[in-house]
N, C-alpha and C positions, 0 to 999 in steps of 0.2 A: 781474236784476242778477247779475254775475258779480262772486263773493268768491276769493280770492286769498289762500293762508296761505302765510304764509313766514317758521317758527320756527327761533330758533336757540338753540344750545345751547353755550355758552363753557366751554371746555377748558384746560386748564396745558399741555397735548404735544398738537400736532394728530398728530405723528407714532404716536406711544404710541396715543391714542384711537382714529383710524381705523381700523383693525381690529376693535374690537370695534363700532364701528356698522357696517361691513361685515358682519360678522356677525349682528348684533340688525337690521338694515334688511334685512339677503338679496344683497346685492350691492355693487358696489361705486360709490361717487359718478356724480352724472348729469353734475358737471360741476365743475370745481376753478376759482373765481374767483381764485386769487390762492395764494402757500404757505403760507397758516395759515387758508384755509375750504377746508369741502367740504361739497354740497349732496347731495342724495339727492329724488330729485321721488317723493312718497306716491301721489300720484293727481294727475289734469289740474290745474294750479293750486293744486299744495300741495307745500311742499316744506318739510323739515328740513335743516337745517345745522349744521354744528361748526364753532365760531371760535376759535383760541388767541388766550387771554387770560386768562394766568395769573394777574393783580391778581382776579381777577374769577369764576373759574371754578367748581362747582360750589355750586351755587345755582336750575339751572332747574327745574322742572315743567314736563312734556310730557305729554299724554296723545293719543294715534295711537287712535279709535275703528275700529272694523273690525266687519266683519259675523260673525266666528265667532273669539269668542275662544280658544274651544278648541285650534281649527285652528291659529293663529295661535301659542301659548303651545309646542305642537306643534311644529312648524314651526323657530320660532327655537330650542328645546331640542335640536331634531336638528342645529342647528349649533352646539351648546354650552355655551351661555347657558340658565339657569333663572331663574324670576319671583324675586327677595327676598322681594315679600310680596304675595298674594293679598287680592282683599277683593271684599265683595258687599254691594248698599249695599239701602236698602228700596227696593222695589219692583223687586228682580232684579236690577238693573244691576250687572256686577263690572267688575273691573280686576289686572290682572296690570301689578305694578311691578318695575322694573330697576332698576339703577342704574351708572352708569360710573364709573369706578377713581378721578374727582374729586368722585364725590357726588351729581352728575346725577340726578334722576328722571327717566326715559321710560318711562312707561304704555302699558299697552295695553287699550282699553275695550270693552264693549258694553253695549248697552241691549235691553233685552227688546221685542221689532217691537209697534210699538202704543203703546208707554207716551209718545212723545213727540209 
């Protein structure tokens, strides 16, 4: 069965925001439905998105799981962006958290290969 994610994340300025998930994603949207989303595809069949909605905005929890969080925490630091707050839960698994300028959490995970 093919699963399908398609998270979003509700913003007060899609203008203001975009840049810095351009920056924390790596690039820029895969595709702009409309002028207040922008989608960004993670992998085949997954994709995050920014919605202005400023009644509403900074509230989500995201967590983007990847194979080398190191790499990853890496990666987005050399475009600018450092974790707020790091954590490592039992049994290895950590997570490097963000946050955008409205409060958003977007994590970034791994699980130690095997444990699940």
């Amino acid at each position: 069965m093919n699963r399908d994610l398609f998270a979003g994340v509700r913003v007060s300025d899609i203008a203001a925001a975009r840049p810095w998930y351009e920056r924390l994603i790596g690039g820029e949207p895969s595709f702009l439905p409309n002028a207040i989303e922008a989608v960004w595809s993670l992998a085949e069949h997954q994709y995050l998105y920014i919605l202005e909605d400023t009644g509403r905005a900074g509230r989500a929890l995201v967590t983007v799981m990847v194979d080398d969080l190191d790499a990853t925490v890496a990666t987005i630091a050399a475009r600018g962006i450092e974790p707020a707050e790091r954590e490592t839960f039992p049994g290895g698994a950590r997570k490097a958290v963000y946050y955008d300028a409205d409060g958003n959490e977007v994590g970034f995970g791994e699980v130690p290969p095997g444990t699940i």
